[in-house]
C-alpha positions as CSV (number, residue, x, y, z in Angstrom):
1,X,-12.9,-4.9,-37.9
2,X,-14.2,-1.5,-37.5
3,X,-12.4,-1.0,-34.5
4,X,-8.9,-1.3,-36.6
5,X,-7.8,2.3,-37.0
6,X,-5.6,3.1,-40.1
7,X,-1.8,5.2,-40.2
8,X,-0.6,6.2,-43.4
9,X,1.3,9.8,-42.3
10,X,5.5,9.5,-41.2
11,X,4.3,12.7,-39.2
12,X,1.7,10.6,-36.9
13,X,2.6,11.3,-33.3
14,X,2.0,7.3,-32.6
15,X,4.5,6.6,-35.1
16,X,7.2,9.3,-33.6
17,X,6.4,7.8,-30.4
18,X,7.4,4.2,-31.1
19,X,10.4,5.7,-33.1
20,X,11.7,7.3,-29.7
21,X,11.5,3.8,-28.0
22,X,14.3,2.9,-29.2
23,X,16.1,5.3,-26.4
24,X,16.5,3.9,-23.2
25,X,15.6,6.6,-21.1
26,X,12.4,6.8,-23.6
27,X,11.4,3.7,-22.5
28,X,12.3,3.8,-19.4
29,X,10.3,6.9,-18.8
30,X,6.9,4.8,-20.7
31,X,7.9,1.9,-18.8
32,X,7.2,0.4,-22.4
33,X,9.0,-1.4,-24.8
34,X,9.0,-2.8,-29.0
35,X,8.7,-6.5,-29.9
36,X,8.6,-7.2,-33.1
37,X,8.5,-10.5,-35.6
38,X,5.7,-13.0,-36.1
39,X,7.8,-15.9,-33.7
40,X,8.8,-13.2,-30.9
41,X,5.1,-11.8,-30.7
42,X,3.0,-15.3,-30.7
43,X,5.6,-15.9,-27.9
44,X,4.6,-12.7,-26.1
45,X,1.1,-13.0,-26.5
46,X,1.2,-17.0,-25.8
47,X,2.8,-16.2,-22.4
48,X,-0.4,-14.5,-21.5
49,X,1.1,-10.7,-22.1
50,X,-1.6,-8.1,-23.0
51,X,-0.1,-5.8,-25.4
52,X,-1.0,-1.9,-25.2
53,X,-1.1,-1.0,-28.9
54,X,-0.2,-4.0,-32.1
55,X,0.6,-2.6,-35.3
56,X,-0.1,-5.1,-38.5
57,X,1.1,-4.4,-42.0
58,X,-1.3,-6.2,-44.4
59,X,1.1,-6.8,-47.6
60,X,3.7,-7.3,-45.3
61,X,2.1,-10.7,-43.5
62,X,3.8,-13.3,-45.3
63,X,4.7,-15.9,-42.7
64,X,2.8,-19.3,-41.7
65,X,2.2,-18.4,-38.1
66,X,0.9,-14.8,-39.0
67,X,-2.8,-16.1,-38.8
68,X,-2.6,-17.1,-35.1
69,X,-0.9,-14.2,-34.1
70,X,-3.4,-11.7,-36.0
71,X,-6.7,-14.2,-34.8
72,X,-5.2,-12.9,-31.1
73,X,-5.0,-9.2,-31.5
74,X,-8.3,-9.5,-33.7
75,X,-9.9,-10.6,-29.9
76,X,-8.0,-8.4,-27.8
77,X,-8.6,-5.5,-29.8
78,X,-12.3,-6.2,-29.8
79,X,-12.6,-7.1,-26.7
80,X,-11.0,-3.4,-25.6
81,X,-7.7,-4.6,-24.4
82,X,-5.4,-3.7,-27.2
83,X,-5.6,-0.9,-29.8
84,X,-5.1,-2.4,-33.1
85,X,-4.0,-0.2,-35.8
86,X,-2.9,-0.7,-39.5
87,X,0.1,1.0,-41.1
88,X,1.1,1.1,-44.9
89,X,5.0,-0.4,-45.7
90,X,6.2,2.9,-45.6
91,X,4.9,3.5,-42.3
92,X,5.8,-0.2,-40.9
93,X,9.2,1.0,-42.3
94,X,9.8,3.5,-39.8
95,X,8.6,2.1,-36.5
96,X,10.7,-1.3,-37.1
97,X,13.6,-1.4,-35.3
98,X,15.1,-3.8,-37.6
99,X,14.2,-5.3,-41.1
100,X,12.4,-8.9,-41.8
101,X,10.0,-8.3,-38.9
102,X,7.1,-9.8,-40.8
103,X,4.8,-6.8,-40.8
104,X,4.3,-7.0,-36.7
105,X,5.1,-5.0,-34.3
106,X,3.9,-5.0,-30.4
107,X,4.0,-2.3,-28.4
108,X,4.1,-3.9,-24.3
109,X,4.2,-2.5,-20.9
110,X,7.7,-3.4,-19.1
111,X,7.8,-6.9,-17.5
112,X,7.2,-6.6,-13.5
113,X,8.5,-9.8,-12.0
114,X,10.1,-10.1,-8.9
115,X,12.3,-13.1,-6.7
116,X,8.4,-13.8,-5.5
117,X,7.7,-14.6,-9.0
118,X,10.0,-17.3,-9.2
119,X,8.7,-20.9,-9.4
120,X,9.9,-23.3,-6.7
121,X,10.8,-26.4,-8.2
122,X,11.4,-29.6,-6.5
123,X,15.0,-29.5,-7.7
124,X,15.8,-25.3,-9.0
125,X,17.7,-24.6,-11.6
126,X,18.5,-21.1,-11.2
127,X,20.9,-19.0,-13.5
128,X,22.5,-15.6,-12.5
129,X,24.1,-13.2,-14.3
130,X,25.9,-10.0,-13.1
131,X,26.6,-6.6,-15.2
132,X,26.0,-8.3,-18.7
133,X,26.8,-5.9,-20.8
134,X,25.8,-6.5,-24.3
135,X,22.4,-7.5,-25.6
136,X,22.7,-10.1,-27.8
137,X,24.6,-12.3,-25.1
138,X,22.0,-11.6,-22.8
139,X,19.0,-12.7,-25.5
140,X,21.6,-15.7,-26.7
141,X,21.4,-17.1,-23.0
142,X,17.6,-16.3,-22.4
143,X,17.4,-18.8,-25.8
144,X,19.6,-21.4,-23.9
145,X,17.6,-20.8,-20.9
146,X,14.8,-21.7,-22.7
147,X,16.1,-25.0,-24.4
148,X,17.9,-26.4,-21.2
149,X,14.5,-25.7,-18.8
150,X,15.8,-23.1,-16.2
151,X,13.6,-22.2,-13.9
152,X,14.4,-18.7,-14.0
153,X,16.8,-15.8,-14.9
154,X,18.0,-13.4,-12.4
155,X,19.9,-10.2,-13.6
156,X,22.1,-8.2,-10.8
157,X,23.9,-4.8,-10.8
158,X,23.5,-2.1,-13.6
159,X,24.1,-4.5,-17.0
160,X,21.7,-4.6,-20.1
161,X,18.0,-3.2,-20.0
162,X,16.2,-6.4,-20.2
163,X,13.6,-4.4,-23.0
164,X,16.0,-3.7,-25.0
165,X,14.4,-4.5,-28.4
166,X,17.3,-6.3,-29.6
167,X,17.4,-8.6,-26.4
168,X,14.0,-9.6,-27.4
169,X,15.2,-10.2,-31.0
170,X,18.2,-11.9,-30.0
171,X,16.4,-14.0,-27.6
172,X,13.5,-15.0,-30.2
173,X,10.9,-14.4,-27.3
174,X,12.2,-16.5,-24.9
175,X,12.3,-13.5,-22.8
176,X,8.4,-14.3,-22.4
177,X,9.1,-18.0,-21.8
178,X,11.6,-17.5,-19.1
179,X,10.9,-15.7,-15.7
180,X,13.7,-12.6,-15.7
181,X,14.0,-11.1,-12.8
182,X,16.4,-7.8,-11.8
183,X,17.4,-8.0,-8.2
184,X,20.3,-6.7,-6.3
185,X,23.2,-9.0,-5.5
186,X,21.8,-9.0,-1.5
187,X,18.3,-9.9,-2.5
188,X,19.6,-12.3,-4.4
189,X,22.0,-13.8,-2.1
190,X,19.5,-13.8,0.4
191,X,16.5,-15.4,-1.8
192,X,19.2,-18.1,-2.7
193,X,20.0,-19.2,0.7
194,X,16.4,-19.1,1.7
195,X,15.8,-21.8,-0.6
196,X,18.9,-23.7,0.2
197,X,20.7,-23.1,-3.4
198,X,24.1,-24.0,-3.8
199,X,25.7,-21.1,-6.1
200,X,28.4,-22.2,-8.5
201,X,30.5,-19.3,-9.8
202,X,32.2,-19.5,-12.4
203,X,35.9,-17.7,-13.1
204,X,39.0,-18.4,-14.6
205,X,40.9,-18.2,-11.7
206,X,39.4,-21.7,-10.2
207,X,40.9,-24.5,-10.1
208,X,38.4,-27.2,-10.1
209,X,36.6,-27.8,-14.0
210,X,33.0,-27.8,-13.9
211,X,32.0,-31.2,-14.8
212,X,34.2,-31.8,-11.6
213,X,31.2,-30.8,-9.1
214,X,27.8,-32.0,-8.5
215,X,25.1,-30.0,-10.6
216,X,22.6,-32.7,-9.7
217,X,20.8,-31.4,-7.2
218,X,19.5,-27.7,-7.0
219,X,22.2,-25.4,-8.3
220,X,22.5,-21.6,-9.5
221,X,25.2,-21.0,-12.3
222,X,26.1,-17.8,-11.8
223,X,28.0,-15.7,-14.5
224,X,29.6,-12.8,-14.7
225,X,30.0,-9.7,-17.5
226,X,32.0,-9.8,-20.2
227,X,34.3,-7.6,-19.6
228,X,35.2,-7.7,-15.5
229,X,33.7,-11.6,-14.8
230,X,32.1,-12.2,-11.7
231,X,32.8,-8.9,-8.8
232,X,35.0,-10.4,-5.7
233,X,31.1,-10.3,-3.2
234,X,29.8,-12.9,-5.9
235,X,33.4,-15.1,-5.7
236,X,33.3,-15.1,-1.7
237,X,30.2,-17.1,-1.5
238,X,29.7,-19.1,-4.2
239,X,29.8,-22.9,-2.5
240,X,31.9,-23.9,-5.5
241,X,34.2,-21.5,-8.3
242,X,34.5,-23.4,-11.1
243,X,36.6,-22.9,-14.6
244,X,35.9,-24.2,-18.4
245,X,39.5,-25.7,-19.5
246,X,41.0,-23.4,-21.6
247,X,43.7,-25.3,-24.4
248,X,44.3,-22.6,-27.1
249,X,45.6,-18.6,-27.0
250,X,42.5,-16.9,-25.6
251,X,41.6,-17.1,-22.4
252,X,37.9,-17.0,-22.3
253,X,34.9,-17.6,-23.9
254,X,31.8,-15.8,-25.2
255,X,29.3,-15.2,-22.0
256,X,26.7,-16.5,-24.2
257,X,28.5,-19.8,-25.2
258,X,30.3,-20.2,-21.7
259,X,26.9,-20.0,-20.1
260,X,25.3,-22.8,-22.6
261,X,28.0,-25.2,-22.0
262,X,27.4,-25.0,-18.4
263,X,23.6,-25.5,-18.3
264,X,23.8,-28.5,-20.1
265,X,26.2,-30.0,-17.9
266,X,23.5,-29.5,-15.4
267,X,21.2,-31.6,-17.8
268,X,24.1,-34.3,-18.7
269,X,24.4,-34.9,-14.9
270,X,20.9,-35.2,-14.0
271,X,20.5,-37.8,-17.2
272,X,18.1,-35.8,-19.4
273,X,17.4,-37.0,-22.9
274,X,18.7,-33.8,-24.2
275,X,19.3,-35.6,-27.9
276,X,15.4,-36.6,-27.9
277,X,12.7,-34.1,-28.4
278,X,9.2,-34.5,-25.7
């Protein structure tokens, strides 16, 4: 444990530096991002990912799965691969982007992952979403993702930074249990087709409902922001637009809930057990 180094100073550059992470163009200039919570970093570091820094604090380590996770850093850090530091509450305070966190806290290099990335399955199940705007729809989805088996996430245009920390939080790790992927609409398009992917778009201009089509076979749902929906290039080449029946005053949904309800028609039609767990 020797190789632990200790913080107690507010005034420690590390401790400015992870502060200044929560800025986009922060991160985006480290190419580094914050996870924090016991359940979001034993999902990070069961995925495989190799954490730059870890920061524990010891009275704050009160939950069951605290041991695994610390048993990990423990190796890395000994092993060389991760600098492991402990931090007094007062400290921990001030690098957490958000309370409860459970006395954790990950510092990781951005996730690299491109359309080559993406496993091939024998029947894909592919979600897309274009210009999501707000993180905690975008970490809601990755968490539905996750449940209904996707194969993999692909993010288009200019929307949410996927390392957002509250995407992680929102998403309770998922986002290291799901391949993400940012591509452009064309890269995209063209990847799709490549793999012979039907695209089903969804807007509330269609007229057909979604249980309505066959979601069977391979299928990408694709989804658009919450604001604008899906841009007219998505609309005029999706094989199928498709609309969730609307019977009240508003005319939409949330992305987040919109999105689940069409994933697990996907799994109602191909006849998973989705009621019994493996």
């Amino acid at each position: 444990m020797d190789r632990i180094l200790r913080i107690t100073s507010l005034q420690n550059g590390r401790v400015k530096h992870i502060v200044r992470l929560n800025q986009r163009r922060y991160r985006d200039q480290h190419r580094m991002t914050i996870v924090e919570g016991v359940r979001e970093c034993r999902r990070a570091l069961q995925s495989g990912l190799i954490p730059l820094e870890a920061y524990v604090c010891p009275p704050l380590l009160t939950e069951p799965e605290t041991s695994e996770v610390l048993t990990t850093l423990q190796t890395l850090n000994q092993a060389g691969k991760t600098k492991l530091f402990e931090v007094t509450p007062e400290v921990f305070a001030k690098i957490a982007y958000r309370g409860a966190s459970g006395g954790i806290l990950l510092l990781i290099p951005y996730l690299e992952k491109s359309l080559a990335d993406v496993p091939i399955t024998a029947v894909p199940f592919i979600v897309i979403l274009e210009q999501v705007e707000k993180p905690g729809n975008l970490g809601a989805i990755l968490r539905t993702a996750d449940a209904a088996g996707v194969d993999a996430v692909i993010l288009t245009g200019s929307g949410t930074d996927i390392h957002n920390p509250n995407v992680i939080r929102a998403s309770l790790g998922t986002l290291f249990t799901v391949p993400v992927i940012m591509a452009t609409n064309n890269h995209t398009r063209t990847w799709l087709h490549q793999h012979h992917i039907p695209i089903i778009a969804t807007t509330p201009a269609a007229t057909t409902c979604y249980t309505d089509i066959p979601l069977n076979g391979p299928v990408a749902i694709l989804m658009g922001s919450e604001a604008h929906g899906l841009s007219p290039e998505w609309l005029s080449i999706a094989d199928y637009q498709v609309k969730i029946p609307m019977y009240g005053t508003v005319d939409s949904l949330n992305l987040s809930v919109s999105t689940a309800i069409l994933l697990y028609e996907v799994i109602r039609q191909r006849k998973e057990p989705v009621c019994e767990s493996p």
